[in-house]
N, C-alpha and C positions, 0 to 999 in steps of 0.2 A: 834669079829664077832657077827654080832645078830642069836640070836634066833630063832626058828621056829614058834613062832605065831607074832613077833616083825611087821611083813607085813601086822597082821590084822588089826590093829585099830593105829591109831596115839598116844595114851595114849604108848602103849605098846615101840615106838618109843624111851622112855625115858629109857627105863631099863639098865642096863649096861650090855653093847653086851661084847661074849666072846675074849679075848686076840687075838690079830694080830700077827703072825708067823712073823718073819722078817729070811730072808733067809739069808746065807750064808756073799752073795755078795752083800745085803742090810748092813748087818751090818760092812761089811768094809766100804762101803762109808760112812757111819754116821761116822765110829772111822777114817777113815784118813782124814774127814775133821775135825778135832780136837773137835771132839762133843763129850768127857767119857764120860764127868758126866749128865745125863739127870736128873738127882732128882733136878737142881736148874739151874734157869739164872744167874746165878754168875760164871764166871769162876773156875775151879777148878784148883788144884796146879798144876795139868799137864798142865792144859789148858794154865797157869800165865807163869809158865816156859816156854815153848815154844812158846807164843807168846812171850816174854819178846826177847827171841833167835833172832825170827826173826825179832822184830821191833831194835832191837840194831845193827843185821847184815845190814840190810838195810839201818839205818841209817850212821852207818861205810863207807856203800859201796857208798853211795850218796854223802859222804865227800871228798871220795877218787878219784872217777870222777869227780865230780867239781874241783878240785884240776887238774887231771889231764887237764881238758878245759881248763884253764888260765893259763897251764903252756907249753902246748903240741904246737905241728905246729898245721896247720891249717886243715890236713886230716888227725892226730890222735884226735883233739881237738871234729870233728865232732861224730866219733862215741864213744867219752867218755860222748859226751851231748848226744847219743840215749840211753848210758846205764843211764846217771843220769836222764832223762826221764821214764825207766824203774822202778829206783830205788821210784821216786817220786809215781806216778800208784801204788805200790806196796805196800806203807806205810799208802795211801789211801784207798789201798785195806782192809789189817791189819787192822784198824781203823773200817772200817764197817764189817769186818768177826767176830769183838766182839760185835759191836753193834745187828748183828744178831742172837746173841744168844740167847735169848728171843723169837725169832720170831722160832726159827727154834727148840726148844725146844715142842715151843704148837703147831707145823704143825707135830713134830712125833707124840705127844700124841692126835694127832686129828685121827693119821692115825693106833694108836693104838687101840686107844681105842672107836673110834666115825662110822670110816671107815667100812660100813657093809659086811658080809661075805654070804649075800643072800642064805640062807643055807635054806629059805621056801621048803616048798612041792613044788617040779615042774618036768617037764617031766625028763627024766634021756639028751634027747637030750641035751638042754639048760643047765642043771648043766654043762654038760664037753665044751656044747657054754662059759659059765660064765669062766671055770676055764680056757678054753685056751685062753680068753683075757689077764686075768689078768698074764698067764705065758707069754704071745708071746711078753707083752710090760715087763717082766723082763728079758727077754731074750734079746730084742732089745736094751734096755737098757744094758745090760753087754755087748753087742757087740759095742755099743758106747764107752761105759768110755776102754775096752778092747784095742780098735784101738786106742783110743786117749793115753792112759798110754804107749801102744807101740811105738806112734812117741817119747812122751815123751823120753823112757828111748832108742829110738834111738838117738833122738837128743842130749842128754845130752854127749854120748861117742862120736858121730861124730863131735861134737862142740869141745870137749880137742883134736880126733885127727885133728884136720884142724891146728890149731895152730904148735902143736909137728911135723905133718907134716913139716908145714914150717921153720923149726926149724933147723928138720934133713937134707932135701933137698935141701935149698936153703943158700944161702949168708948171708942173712939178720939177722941184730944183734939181740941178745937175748934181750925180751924187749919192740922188736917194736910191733907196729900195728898187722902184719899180725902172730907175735907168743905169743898171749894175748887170751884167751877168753873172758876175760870184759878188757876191755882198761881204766887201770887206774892207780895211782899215787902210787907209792910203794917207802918205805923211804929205799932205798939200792941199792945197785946197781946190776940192773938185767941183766948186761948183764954176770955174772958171773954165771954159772951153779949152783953152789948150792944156790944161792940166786934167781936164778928162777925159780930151780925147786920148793922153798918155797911159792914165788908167784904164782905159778902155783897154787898148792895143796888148795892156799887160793881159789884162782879164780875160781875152782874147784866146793869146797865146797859151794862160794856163788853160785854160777848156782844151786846148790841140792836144795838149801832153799827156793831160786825161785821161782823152780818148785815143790818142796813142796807146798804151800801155795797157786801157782793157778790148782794145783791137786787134792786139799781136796775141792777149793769150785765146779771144776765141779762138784766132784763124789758127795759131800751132794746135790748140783741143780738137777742133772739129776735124783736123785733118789725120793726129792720131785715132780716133776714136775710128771715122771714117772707112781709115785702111783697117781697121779688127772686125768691124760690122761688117766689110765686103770678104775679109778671109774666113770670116765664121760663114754666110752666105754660101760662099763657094766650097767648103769644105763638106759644107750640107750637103750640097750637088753631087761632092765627090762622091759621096760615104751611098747616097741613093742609088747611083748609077754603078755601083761597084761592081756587080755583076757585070754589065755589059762593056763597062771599061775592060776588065780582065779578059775579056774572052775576044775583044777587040788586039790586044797587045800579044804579036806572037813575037816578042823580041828576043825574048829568052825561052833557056828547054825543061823549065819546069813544068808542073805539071799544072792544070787549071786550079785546084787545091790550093796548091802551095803561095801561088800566084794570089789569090785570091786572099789567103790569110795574112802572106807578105802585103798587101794592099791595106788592107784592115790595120794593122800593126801601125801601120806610116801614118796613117791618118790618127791610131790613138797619139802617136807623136805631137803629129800636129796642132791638135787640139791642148795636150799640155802646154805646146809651144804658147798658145792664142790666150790660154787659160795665165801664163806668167805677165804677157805683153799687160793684160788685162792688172796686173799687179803691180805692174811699174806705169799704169798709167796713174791708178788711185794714188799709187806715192804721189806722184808727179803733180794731180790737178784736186788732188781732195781737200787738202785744206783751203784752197784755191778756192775752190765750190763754195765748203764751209763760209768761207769769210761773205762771199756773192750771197747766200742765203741767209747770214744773217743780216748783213748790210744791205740788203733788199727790201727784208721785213722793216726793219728802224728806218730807210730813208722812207716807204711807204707811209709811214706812220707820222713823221715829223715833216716828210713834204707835203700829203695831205693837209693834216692838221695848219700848217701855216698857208696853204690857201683858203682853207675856211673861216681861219681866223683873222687875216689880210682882207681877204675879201677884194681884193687891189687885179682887174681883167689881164694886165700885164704881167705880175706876180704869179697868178694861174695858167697863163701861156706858158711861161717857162717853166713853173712844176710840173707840169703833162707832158712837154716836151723831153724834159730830162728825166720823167721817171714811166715813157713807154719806153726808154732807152735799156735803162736798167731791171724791166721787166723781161723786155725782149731777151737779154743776157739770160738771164734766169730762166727762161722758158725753153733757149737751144741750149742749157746744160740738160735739164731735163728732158727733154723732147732725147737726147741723144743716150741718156739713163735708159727711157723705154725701149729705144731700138737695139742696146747692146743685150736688153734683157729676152725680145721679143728674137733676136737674131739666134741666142744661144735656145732655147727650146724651137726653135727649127732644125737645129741641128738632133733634137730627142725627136721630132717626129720624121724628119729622111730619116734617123736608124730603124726607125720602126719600118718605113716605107723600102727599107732595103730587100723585100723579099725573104728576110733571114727564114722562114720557116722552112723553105727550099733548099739549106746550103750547110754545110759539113760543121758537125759539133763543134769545131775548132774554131770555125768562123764565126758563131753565135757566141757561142764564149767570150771573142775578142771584141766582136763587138756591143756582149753587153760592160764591155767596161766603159766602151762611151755612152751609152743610154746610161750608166749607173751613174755618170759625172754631171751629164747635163741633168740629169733632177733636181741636181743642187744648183739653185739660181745663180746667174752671174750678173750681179751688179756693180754699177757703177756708186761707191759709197763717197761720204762725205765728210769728211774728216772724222770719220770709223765712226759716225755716230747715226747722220740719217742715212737714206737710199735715194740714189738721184733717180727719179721718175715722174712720170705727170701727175698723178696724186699727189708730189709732194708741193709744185705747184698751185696747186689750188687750196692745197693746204696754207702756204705761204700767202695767197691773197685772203682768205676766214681769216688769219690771223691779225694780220697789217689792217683790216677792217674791225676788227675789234679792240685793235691797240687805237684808232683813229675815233672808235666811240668813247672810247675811255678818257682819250685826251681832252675829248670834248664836255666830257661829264664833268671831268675833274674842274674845266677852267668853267664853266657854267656856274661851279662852288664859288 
């Protein structure tokens, strides 16, 4: 946090502001998305170990679907290429969740150590204004990753029992299609009960690791994104109330002017500041996004398509199940696109709202240089190509729906 005179002068800007509290349920999302060791961008041994886990389970599991494609009929073959699709996305993912370590190492220490606690002299109104921003979006925020961890660790048991379901209920040999959670090539013969309850337990575990690995990068994305959505928020706040902050603050023997311009100045800082954070987040989760967005539209496509070509009640439970999973993903990347974009043009209307017609050339000046920054949008891009936002969203289901007619034209031929 800074300090109480850190507001007056831009020199003062530079001091090293005190320690950032990280809550609770901040500091789960950093540790389950596999981020211990913050002292270094190197992986640490836990970090080594558990990625090692899951890029060898993945890889295993990628072997063992392809396998099962070239050896399967033709409506178990399809949905063992949705899983080895999955598997592929997934190792891809692995790959840049290390590369982002670096990146996501200097966005906490930005938000430790850089991220200010506005703690100046000011009304008592506006302190519990500042402090209930910054709770309402970590509140909103746990109620996201909250719901999302809930379908999660719903889907996970309703996905084993659909299988076991069909299992117990129905005729169908041990083995097939509809009693498989991932549909793939096992060296034994499973239609023998102890040998599938083996495959089972495996097929199990690989759905855990899964969804391990795209549950650590929502929970670190939501909670970067989060803490920039509530510093642009409150910087809004700042930049509106400028006035009545300064003329609140007799700590120093300037004059209300000068005060007033040094106020403006800090907050143009600031906003660079938010404006880089916003730069090391894209390195950090773009190509991330990218892969979720394309790998959203083709499972859409190929997990649809093999329910309606299955036609199998079991088969359809577990495709809905696992692809509102995968939607849901897709929806809070976007969903959180809109707010970083909708947060920084809050910040173009408090400058407008600042009263500037009232206040000394100098200060208008300073602060059209932050009305001239926020015109230019700030988004959340996608591996530099789209824009993370709810249009793009819905864009992604038109799509995924006309890839799913298409497949269907095609095999109709």
């Amino acid at each position: 946090m800074v300090g109480r005179s850190s507001f007056g002068s831009v020199d003062a800007m530079q001091q090293q502001p005190e320690s950032f509290v990280l809550t609770p349920f901040q500091k789960f999302c950093i540790r389950w998305s596999v981020f211990f060791d913050s002292t270094s961008d190197r992986l640490s041994r836990i970090e080594t170990v558990l990625r090692s886990v899951q890029l060898s389970t993945i890889m295993i599991t990628s072997v063992l679907t392809m396998t099962s494609v070239l050896i399967a009929d033709n409506k178990k073959a399809l949905e063992s290429f949705t899983y080895f699709v999955i598997c592929v996305f997934l190792l891809a993912i692995i790959t840049f969740a290390i590369r982002t370590k670096r990146f996501n190492r200097a966005m906490l220490l930005m938000i430790v150590d850089e991220f200010p606690g506005y703690e100046r002299p000011m009304p008592d109104t506006l302190k519990r204004k500042m402090s209930a921003i910054r709770k309402s979006y970590g509140e909103f925020t746990m109620k996201v990753m909250v719901s999302y961890l809930t379908l999660v660790l719903f889907e996970i048991p309703a996905t084993a029992m659909v299988p076991l379901t069909a299992a117990r209920l129905t005729d169908v040999k041990l083995g097939s299609q509809s009693t498989q959670m991932v549909v793939l090539w096992f060296p034994g013969d499973t239609t023998q009960i102890g040998t599938y309850a083996f495959s089972f337990v495996i097929q199990f575990l690989i759905v855990m690791i899964v969804k391990f690995i795209i549950t650590g990068i929502m929970c670190s994305f939501s909670f970067f994104v989060s803490q920039m959505i509530s510093e642009f928020q409150i910087l809004s706040a700042y930049v509106e109330h400028a006035v009545e902050i300064v003329e609140y603050d007799m700590s120093t023997g300037k004059t209300t002017d000068q005060k007033l311009l040094d106020h403006v100045k800090s907050c143009v800082m600031l906003h660079h500041r938010l404006i880089d954070f916003k730069d090391q987040l894209n390195e950090s989760y773009g190509y991330i996004i990218l892969l979720e967005l394309m790998f959203s539209t083709l499972y859409f496509c190929l997990s649809a398509f093999n329910m309606i070509f299955v036609g199998n009640r079991f088969v359809i439970a577990k495709g809905l199940l696992t692809l509102s999973n995968y939607l849901a993903e897709l929806f809070i990347f976007c969903m959180y696109g809109s707010m970083v974009e909708e947060a920084h043009m809050g910040l173009l209307r408090a400058s407008y709202s600042a009263a500037w017609y009232s206040q000394p050339v100098r200060f208008r000046r300073s602060l059209m240089m932050v009305m001239s920054r926020t015109q230019t949008p700030l988004q959340l891009t996608i591996g530099k190509v789209f824009i993370a936002n709810l249009p793009l969203f819905l864009s992604v289901l038109k799509v995924s729906y006309s890839g799913v007619n298409a497949l269907r034209a095609a095999n109709a031929k």
